[in-house]
C-alpha positions in Angstrom: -17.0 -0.2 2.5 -16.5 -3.9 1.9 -15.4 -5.5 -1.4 -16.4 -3.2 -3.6 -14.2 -2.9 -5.9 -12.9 1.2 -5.9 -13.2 3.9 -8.7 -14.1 7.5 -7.5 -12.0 9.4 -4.8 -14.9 8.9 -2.0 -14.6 4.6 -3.1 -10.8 5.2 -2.7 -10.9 7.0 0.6 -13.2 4.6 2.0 -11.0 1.8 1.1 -8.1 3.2 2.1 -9.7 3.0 5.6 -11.2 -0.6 5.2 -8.0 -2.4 4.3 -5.3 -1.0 6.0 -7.8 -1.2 9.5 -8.3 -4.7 8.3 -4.9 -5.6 7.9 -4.5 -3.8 11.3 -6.9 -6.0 12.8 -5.0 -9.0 11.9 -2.1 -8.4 13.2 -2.9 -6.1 16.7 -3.4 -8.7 18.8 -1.0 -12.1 18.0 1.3 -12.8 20.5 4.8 -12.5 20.2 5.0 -16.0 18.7 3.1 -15.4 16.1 3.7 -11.6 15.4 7.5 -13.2 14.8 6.8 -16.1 13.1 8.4 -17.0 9.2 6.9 -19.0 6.8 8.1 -20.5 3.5 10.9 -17.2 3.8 8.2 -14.8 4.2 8.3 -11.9 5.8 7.1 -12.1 9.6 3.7 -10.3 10.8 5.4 -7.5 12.3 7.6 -6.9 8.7 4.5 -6.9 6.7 3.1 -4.5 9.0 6.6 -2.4 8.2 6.4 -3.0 4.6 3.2 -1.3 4.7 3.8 1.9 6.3 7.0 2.0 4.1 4.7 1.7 1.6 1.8 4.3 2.3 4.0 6.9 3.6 5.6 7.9 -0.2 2.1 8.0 -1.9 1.1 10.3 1.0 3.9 12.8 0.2 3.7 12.8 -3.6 0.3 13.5 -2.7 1.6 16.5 -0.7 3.8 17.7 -3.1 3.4 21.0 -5.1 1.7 20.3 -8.6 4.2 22.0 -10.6 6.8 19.5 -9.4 5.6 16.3 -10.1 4.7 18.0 -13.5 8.2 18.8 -13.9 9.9 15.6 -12.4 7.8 13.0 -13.5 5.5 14.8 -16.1 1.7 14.3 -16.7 -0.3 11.3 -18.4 -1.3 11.3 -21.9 -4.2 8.5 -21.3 -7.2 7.6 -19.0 -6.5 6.3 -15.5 -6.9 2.5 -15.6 -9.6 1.1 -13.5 -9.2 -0.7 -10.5 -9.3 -4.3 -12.3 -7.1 -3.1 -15.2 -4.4 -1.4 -12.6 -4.3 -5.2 -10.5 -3.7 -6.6 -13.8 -0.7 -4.7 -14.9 0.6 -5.0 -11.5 0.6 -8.8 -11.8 2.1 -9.0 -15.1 4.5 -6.7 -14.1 5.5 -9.6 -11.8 5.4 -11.8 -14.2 8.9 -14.1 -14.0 9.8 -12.0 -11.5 11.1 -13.2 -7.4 9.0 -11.3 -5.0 11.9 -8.8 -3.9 10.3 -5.6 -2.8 13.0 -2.4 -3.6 15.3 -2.4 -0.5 14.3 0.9 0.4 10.4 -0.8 1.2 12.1 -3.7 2.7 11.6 -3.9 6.3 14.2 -5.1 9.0 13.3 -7.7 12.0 10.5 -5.7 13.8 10.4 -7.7 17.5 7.5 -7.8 19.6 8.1 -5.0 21.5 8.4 -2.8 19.1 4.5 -3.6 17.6 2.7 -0.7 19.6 5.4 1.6 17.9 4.6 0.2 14.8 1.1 0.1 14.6 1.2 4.2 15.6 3.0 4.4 12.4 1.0 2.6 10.6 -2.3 4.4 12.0 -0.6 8.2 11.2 0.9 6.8 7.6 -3.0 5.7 6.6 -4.4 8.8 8.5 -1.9 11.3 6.5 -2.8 9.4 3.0 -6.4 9.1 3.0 -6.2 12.9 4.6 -4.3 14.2 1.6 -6.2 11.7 -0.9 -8.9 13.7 0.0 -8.1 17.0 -0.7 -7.3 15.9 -3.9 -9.5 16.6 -7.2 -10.3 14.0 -9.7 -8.7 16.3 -12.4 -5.7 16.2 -10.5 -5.9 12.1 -9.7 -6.2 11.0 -13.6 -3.6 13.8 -14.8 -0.9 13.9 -12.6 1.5 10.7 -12.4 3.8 9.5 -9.9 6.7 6.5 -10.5 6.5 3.0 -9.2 8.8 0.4 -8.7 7.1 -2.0 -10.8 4.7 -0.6 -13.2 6.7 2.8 -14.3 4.7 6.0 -14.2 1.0 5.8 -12.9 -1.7 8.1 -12.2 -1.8 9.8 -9.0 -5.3 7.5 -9.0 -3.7 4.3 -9.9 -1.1 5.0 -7.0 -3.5 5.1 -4.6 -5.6 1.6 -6.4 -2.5 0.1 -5.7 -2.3 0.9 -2.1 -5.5 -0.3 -1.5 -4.8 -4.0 -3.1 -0.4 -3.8 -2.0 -2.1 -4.1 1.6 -4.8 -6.7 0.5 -2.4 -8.7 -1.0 -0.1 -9.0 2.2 -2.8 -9.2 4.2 -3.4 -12.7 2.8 -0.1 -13.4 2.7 -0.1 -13.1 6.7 -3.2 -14.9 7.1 -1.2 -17.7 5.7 1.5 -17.0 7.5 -0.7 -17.5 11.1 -2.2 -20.4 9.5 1.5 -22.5 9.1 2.3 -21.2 12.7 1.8 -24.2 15.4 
């Protein structure tokens, strides 16, 4: 998969794998320098990384979670899934006036440069476990099941997993630019 823009489970799966390797490819093999470096009071390399896998690792286990409970904590949808495009969308004007603040429990500490092989294990299992689970999963099950986040309130378990595919997109160009202010 490259750019093509994801809508059934195989599409999902594959970019689940595309992105976050991508991402990982970034980022593997700065030196400590870099894999440190702030920019503009973003988070460093080795944070985004962080934020990532703090991010992956709860859509994995809603994914792993009996049915019957996220029927009964968080109910089921009443509507189509939203594409791809439409979900981006709402995500954005759910920003809207907002100040990038990610929810403190997806916030990541300092992450030094020798803890980066640590980190990109994590990161590796956390995407393994996801697109592992994502698969098992039945389209019946993606579009009519929902799940909460932060942002955009209850989503399909689909839309979850369109938004983990463009969360790690969108900080991957956030730390291209961060390498690109580095000197």
């Amino acid at each position: 998969m490259s750019e093509k823009t994801p809508s059934t489970k195989a599409d999902i799966i594959s970019g689940l794998h595309f992105h976050h390797n991508a991402f990982l490819a970034l980022i593997e093999n700065l030196d400590q320098s870099v894999f440190e470096f702030s920019w503009n009071g973003k988070w460093t390399p080795g944070q985004q990384l962080e934020h990532i896998t703090k991010s992956v690792k709860p859509v994995a286990m809603a994914l792993r979670v009996p049915r019957f409970f996220l029927k009964y904590k968080f109910g089921v949808t009443n509507r189509p899934s939203r594409t791809y495009d439409e979900l981006v969308a709402r995500y954005h004007k759910a920003l809207e006036g907002l100040t990038a603040a990610a929810p403190k429990e997806f916030s990541p500490l300092s992450v030094t440069f020798n803890e980066r092989n640590k980190k990109f294990l994590a990161f590796k299992k956390a995407v393994k476990s996801l697109a592992k689970v994502a698969a098992k999963c039945t389209d019946k099950e993606l579009d009519f099941y929902v799940v909460p986040h932060p942002l955009m309130g209850r989503v399909t378990l689909r839309e979850i997993l369109f938004f983990t595919i463009y969360h790690v997109q969108h900080h991957h160009k956030i730390t291209e630019e961060i390498i690109s202010h580095h000197k």
